[in-house]
N, C-alpha and C positions, 0 to 999 in steps of 0.2 A: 699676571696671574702667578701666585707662590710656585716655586716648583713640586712636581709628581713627587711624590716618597712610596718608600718600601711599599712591596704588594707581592705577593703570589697568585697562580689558579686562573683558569680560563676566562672570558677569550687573550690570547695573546702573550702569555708571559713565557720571559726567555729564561731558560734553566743553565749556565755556564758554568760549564766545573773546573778546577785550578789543575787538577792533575787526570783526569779524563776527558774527552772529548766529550762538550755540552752537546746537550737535547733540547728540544721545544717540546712544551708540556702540550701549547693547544695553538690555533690561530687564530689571529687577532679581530677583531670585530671588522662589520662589513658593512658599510656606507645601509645609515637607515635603519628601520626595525629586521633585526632578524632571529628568525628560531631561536625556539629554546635552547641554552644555554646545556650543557652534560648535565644528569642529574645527580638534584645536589647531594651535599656529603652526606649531610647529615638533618634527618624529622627526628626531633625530639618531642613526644607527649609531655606536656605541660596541668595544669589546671583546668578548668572549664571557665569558658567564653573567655582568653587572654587577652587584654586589647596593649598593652604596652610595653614596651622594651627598653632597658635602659643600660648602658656599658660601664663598667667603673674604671675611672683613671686611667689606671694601670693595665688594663684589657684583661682582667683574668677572672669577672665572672658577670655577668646579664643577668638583670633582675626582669623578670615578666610579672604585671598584674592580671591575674587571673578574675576578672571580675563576678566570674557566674559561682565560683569554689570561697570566695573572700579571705583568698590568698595573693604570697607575693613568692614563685618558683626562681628559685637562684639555681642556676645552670651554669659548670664551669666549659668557660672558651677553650678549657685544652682538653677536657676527656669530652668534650661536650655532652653532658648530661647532669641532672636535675642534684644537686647535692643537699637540698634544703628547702621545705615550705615551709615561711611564715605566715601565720594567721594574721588578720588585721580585720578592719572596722568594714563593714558589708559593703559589696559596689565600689572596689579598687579601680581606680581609670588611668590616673596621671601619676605621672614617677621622675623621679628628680634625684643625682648621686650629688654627692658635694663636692667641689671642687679636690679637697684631699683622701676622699673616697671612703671619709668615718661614717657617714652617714646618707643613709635609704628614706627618703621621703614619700611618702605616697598619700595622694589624691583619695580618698572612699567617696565616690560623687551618691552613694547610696545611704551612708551615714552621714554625710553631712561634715566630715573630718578631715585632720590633715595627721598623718602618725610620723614619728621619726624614731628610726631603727639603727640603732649599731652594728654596721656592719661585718665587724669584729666577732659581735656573739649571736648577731640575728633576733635580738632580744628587741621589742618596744621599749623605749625611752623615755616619749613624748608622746599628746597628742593634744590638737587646739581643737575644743567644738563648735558647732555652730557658725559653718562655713558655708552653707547656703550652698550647697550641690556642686562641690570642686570637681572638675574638670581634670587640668592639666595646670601644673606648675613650673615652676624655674625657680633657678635657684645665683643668684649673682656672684660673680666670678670670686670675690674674698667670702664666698662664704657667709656671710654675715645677714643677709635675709633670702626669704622663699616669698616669689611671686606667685598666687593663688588666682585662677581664675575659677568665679564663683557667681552661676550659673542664674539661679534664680535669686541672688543680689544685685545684676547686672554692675560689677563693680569686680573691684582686683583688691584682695588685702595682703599685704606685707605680714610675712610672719617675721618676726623675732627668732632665729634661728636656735640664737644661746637660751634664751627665757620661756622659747615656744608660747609666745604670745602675739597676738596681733597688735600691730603698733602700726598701723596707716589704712584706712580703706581709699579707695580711687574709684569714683560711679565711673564709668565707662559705656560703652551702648547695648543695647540687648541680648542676651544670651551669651555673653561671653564665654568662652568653648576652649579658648587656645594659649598660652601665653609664652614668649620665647624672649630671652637677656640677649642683645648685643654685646661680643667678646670684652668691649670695652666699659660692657657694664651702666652704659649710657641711656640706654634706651629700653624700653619694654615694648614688643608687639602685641597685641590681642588679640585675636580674634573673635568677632560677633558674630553668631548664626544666625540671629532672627534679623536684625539689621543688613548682614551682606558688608559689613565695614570691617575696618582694623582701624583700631585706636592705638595710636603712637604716646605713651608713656615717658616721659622725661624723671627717671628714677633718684634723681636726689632732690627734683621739689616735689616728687608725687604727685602732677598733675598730667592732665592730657593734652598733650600741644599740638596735635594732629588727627584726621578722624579719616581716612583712606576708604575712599567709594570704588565700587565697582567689582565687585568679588560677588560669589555665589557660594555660598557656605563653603566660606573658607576654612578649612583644615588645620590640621598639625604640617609647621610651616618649618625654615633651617635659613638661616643667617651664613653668606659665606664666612671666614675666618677673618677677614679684613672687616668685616662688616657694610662692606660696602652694597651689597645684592642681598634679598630677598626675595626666597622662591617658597610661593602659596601655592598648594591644591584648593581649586575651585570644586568640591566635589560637585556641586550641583552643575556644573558647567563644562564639564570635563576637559578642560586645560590646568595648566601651571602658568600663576602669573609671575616673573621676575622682577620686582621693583628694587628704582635707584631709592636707598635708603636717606640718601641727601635731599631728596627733591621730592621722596612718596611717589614719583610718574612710575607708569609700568614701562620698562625698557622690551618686556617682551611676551608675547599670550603665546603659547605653547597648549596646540591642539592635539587630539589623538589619545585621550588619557581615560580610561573608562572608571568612571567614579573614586578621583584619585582621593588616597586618604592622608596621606603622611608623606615627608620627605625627611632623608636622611643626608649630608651633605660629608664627604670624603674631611679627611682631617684638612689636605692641600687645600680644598675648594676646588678640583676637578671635575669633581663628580658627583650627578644628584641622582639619587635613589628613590624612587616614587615608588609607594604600594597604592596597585587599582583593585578598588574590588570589586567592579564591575567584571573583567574577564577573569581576575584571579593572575594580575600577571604585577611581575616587577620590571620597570624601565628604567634604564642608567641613560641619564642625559649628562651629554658633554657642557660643560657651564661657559664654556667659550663658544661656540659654533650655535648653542640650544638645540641641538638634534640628538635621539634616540642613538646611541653607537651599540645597544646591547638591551636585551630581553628576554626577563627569564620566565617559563610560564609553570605550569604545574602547582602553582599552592591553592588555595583554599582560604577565599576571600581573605584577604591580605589584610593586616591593620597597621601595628607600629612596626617601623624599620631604625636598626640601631647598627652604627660599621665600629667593628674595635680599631682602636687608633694606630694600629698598622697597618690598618687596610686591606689587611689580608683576609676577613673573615663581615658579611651581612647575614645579619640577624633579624629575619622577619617572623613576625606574629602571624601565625592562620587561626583567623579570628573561626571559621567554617569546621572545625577539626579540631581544635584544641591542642594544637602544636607550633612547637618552632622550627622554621628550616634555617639550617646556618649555608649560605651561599658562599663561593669563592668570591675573596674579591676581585672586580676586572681589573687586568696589569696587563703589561705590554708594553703595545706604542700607541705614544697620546702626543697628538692626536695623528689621528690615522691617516691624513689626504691632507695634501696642500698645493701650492698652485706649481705651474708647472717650472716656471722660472726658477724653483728653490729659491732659499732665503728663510726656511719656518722653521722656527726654535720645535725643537721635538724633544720630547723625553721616553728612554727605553727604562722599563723595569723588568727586576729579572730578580736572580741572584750569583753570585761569584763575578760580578763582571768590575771586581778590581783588576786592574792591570790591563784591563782594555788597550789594544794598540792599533785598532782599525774600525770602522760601521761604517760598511758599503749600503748603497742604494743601490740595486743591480749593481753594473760594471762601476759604480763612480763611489766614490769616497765624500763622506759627511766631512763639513767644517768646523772647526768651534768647536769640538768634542770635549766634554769637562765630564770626569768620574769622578758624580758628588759622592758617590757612597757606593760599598758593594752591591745595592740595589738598585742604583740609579745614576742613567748620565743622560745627561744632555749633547743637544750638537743642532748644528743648522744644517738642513737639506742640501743639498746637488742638485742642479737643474735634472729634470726627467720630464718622460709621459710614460701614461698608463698606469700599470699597475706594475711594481717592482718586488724586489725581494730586500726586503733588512738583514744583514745577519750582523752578528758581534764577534769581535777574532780575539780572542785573549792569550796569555801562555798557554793555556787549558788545552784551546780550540777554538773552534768556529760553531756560532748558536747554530740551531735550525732558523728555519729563514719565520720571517713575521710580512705579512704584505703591508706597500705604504701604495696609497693612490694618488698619481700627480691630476691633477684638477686643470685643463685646461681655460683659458681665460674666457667669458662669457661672450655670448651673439645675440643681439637684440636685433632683428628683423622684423618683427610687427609690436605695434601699440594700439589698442580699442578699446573703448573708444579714444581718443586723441582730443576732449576735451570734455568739460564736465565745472559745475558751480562753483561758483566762491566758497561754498558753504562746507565741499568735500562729499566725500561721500561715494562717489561713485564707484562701481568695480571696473577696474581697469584690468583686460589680461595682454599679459607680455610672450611673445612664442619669438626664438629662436633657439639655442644651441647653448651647451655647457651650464645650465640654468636651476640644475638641481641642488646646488650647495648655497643657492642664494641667500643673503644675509636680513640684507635690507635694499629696498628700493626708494632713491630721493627724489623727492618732487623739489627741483629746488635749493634749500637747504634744508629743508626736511625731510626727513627718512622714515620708512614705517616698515613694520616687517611683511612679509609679502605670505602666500599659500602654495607651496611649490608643488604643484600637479605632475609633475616630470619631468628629464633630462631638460625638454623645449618648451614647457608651455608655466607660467606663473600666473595667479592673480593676485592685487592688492585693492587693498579699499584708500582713493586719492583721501592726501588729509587738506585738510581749510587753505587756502590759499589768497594772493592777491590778484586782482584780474589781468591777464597777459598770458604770455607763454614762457615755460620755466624748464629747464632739460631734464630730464628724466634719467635716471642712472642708476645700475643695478652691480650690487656688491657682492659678490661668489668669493669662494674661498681660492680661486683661480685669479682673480683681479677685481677690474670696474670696468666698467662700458659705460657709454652716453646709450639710452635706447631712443632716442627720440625729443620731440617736444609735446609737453602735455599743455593746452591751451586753457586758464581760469575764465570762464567767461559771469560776470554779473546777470542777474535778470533783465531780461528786456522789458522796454515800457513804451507803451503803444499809446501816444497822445491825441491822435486821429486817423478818418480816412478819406480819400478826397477819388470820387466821388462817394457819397454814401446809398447810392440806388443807384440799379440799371437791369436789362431785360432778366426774366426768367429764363431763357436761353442763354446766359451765361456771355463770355466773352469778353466783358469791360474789364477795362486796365484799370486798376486799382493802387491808390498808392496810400500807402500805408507810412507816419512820420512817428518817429517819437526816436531810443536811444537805444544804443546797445543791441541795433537787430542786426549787423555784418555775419554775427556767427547761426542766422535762422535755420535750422533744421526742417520746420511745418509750417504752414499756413490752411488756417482750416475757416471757413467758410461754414457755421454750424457744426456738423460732424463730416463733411467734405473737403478731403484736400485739396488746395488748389495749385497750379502752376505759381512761381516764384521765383522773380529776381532780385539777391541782394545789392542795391548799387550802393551804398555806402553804411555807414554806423547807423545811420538817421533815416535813413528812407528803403523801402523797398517798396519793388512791384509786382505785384499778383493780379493773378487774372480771374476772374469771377468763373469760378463752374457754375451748369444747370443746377435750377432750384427753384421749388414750388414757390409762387408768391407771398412772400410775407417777410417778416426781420429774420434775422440770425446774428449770434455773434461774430466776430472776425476775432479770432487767436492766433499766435505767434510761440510755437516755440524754439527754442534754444538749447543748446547746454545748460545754459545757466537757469533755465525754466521759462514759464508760459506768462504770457500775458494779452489781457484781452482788451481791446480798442473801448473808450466811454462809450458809441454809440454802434449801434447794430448795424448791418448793412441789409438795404430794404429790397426785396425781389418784387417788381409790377408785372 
């Protein structure tokens, strides 16, 4: 991961001064979602019904489309307030700065337009018609075109940035709602609302080389800087999905997110900012660990979230109210818990902390210490447990303290079930000790992400496997453990049974041939369980319960499922 950069403002940032004794402004975030955040600096009145946010460059002014006013509010990042409405074309939605910040693009998904604004004089420019209910755009890193996504064209057109002309259309799947440029200008995202897809765009032949399933009105989405991650809001589904952009797989579904709409991603790629509008809250997830470290509530149905590029300031839409709150951004220590051994690259944010000459963990001394900048150093942890105190010792002084939590290594003492189909599927829950920072759990050599229910108890869903037993192992930010062995068992197949009749009082020994029955869990006689012993892969012996005279089937199940003998067995 890039390293942390500059940041101020709660949870966690260290304040170090050169010629007074530093102060801590706040404490640093707390393992999991917790409380609202101080409130913030600053609700700015905007337009009516605002849905987007956008930062320029240079961080020194956010453009909001106010969709219900058919305006575009320029608010400055240092007085924080409105300095400018521009009018534009009716139903403002999407908004796009240019890479050298001449120029304001904006979406009218109610005209049907796309306008270009000089940001200079706030004047229109430009504008293309006849754009089939634009959305959200992008705009590629030279500059040189704007990606439109255009709604009821179900298709993506390329503007011409210089000519403001459309020079490419690309059909795409249904309802396309979303569009986002990889850093490297490579690739275009889409997203489709009526589909449930994302179309992967290959930007210098214009076509589509990839069509990504499995989303639920996917949202306004954020590319890390590397471009290597991508994190969708599933609004309909209320998780964040993370996909590897090389491969289109989801590396991770992130639950817990109440009708998330948008994400905003840290300039580093630390941290992603989700607005829900389901409770009205913002969540910062760690882009490493994927856990909630921070949560801010109090707005008002949340829409677009935009962080100026110091980090020091998020700018969210309250679509509910018709304002903006500007949030601190979260700084400190990132990340906050590691395992107890020490070894974890950490980075402190702050400011004044040139000259740095010590960052204790409790009683012990950090390794590796490097002051990238008066806002930022890194260093590798000290063995510890619990929960410790950070502080920073400069010419100045010594910060206030920031908590770091050492993570003891994981306990697997129970596995259930302990075996389950080829096919996958099953829930498996894991309970012992130190289990709440779990990453991934491997079946195998496969990993999947797990549902951390508490300190001790996890579940996961087994993925496809091959039949045998394979060790199971569970990843915490504290270490790895073996928990066990998980057994693949195939379906059983029941070729016969010998005898196929005896009394109605029950009691014959039954033997049952066919493959794959060593792992039998049932045997059922009709809807009667019966007595059962497995003597080998191939054969078992059950014993006939009471039963009124007549056929019934004989069933077999297994982990791996059920299966029922060709001939009935006959009660006289």
């Amino acid at each position: 991961m890039p390293a942390l950069q500059t940041g101020t403002g709660p949870p966690g940032a260290l304040a170090l001064g050169h010629a007074s004794p530093p102060r801590l402004r706040s404490s640093a975030a707390v393992p999991g979602p917790r409380s609202a955040a101080p409130p913030p600096a600053v609700t700015v009145p905007v337009g009516n019904g605002p849905v987007t946010v956008v930062i320029s460059p240079d961080g020194s002014r956010a453009y909001v489309t106010d969709y219900g006013s058919s305006a575009v509010s320029v608010l400055s990042t240092v007085t924080k307030a409105v300095t400018a409405t521009i009018p534009v074309a009716p139903g403002p939605w999407g908004a796009a700065v240019s890479p050298d910040g001449r120029r304001l693009y904006v979406a009218s998904l109610g005209a049907g337009t796309v306008s270009t604004i000089d940001t200079a004089t706030n004047a229109l420019i430009g504008t293309v018609n006849d754009m089939g209910n634009p959305v959200e755009l992008a705009v590629t890193p030279d500059g040189a075109r704007l990606f439109v996504a255009c709604q009821s064209l179900n298709a993506v057109r390329v503007i011409d940035t210089a000519a403001h002309t459309v020079i490419e259309e690309i059909p795409v799947g249904i309802g396309p709602r979303t569009v986002l440029i990889t850093p490297d200008g490579r690739r275009a995202y889409v997203g489709e609302e009526a589909t449930h897809t994302i179309s992967v765009i290959d930007t210098a032949a214009g076509t589509v080389i990839d069509e990504l399933t499995g989303f639920h009105f996917p949202r306004s989405s954020a590319v890390t800087p590397d471009g290597r991650r991508l994190f969708v809001p599933n609004y309909g589904g209320n998780t964040v999905h993370v996909l590897d952009t090389a491969t289109g797989t989801v590396l991770a579904s992130l639950p817990g997110f109440s009708l998330p709409f948008a994400v905003a991603l840290t300039k580093d790629g630390l941290l992603a900012y989700v607005s829900c509008n389901g409770d009205s809250t913002v969540q910062v997830i760690d882009t490493d660990s994927y856990r909630v470290v921070a949560h801010y509530a109090g707005l008002n149905v949340p829409y677009g979230v935009a962080i100026t590029p110091d980090q020091q300031s998020v700018y969210v839409v309250n679509n509910g109210n018709s304002t903006v709150t500007v949030l601190p951004g979260l700084t400190g220590l990132h990340p906050y818990q590691g395992p107890s051994g020490g070894g974890s690259r950490v980075t402190l944010l702050g400011t004044h902390l040139t000259g740095a000459t010590a960052v204790h963990f409790g009683p012990r001394l950090a390794t590796d210490v490097v002051v990238v900048s008066d806002h930022e150093i890194t260093l590798v942890t000290p063995a510890g447990h619990g929960v410790v105190d950070v502080t920073v010792t400069t010419p100045g002084g010594t910060s206030g303290p920031v908590p770091f939590y050492y993570i003891p290594p994981p306990r697997v003492t129970g596995l259930s079930p302990a075996a389950g189909p080829v096919s996958g599927g099953t829930t498996v829950t894991l309970t012992g000790s130190s289990l709440s920072t779990a990453r991934t759990v491997g079946f195998g050599g496969t990993a999947v992400t797990p549902v951390v229910l508490s300190d001790s108890r996890i579940t996961v869903a087994a993925p496809p496997g091959p039949a045998g037993g394979v060790p199971v192992t569970v990843t915490t930010i504290g270490g790895v453990t073996v928990g066990g062995t998980y057994t693949y068992a195939g379906p059983p197949d029941v070729n016969g049974l010998v005898p196929a009749a005896g009394p109605r009082a029950g009691g014959t020994v039954v033997a049952l041939v066919g493959s794959g029955l060593a792992p039998t869990t049932e045997v059922l006689f009709g809807t009667t369980p019966a007595p059962f012993t497995p003597v080998s892969d191939s054969l078992i012996q059950a014993i006939a319960p009471a039963h009124v005279p007549g056929a019934v089937p004989v069933t077999v199940t297994s982990p791996g499922g059920s299966a029922t003998a060709p001939q009935p067995y006959t009660y006289t």
